[in-house]
N, C-alpha and C positions, 0 to 999 in steps of 0.2 A: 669490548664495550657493549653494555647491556641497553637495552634502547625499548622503548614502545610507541607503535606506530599507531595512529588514530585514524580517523575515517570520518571527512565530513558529514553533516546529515541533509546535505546536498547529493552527494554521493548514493547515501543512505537511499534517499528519497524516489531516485534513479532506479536504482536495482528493485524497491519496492511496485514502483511501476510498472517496469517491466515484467515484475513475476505476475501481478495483477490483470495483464493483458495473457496472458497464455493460460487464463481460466474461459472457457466456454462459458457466454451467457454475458459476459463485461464488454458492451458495447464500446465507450472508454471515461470520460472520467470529468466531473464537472467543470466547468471555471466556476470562480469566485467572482462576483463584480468587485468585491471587497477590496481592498491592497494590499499585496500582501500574505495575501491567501489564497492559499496554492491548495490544487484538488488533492495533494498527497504530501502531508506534513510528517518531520519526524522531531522528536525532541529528545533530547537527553538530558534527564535529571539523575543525577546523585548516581552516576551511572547504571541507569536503567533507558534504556529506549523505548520507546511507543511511537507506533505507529498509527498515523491517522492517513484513510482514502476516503474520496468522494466520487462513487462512483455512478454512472447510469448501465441501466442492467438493460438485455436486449428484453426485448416484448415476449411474453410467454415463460419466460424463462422464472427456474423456483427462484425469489427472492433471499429466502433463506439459507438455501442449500449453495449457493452462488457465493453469498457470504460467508459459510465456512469454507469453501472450495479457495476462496482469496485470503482467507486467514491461514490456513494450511499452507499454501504457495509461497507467501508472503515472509512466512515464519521458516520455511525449508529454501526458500533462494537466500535468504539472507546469512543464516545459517554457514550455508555453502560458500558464496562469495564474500564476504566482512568477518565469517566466523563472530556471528551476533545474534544473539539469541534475543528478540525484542521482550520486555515486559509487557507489552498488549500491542496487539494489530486490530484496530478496528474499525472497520467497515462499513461508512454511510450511502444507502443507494440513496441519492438524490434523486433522480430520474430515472424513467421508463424510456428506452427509443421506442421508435413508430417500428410500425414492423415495415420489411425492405420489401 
């Protein structure tokens, strides 16, 4: 029996977190006052995935370089655990922390 398995983007949304936290520099990650809107969205259209984070980045830290560090991560955990290759990962720093 031939079958295919799917993978919420709840799920999705999880593992994207996760990879996003084990980048140096991502202190962790906004809320939305919004409803709804969650700091780490995924969608799937037409079977393509994207990924959206919202993140606050630690103090000092490259903004840039942070952001591909989480696109990279994001795009090789996902990869690894769903076997899913997203059509974009992209990366909003909302905010700056205070330094500790």
């Amino acid at each position: 029996m031939a079958g295919q398995a799917s993978i919420s983007t709840e799920i999705l949304a999880r593992y994207a977190a996760d990879a996003a936290r084990e980048v140096d520099g991502v202190r962790g990650f906004a809320d939305s006052p919004l409803p709804r809107k969650h700091a780490v969205r995924v969608s799937g259209e037409n079977g393509a995935v994207r990924v959206e984070l919202h993140l606050v980045t630690e103090w000092g830290a490259s903004i840039p370089a942070v952001g591909r560090l989480v696109q990279e991560r994001v795009r090789e955990y996902l990869r690894q655990m769903a076997d899913v290759e997203p059509a974009a990962v992209e990366v909003v720093v909302d905010a700056v922390g205070p330094e500790r």
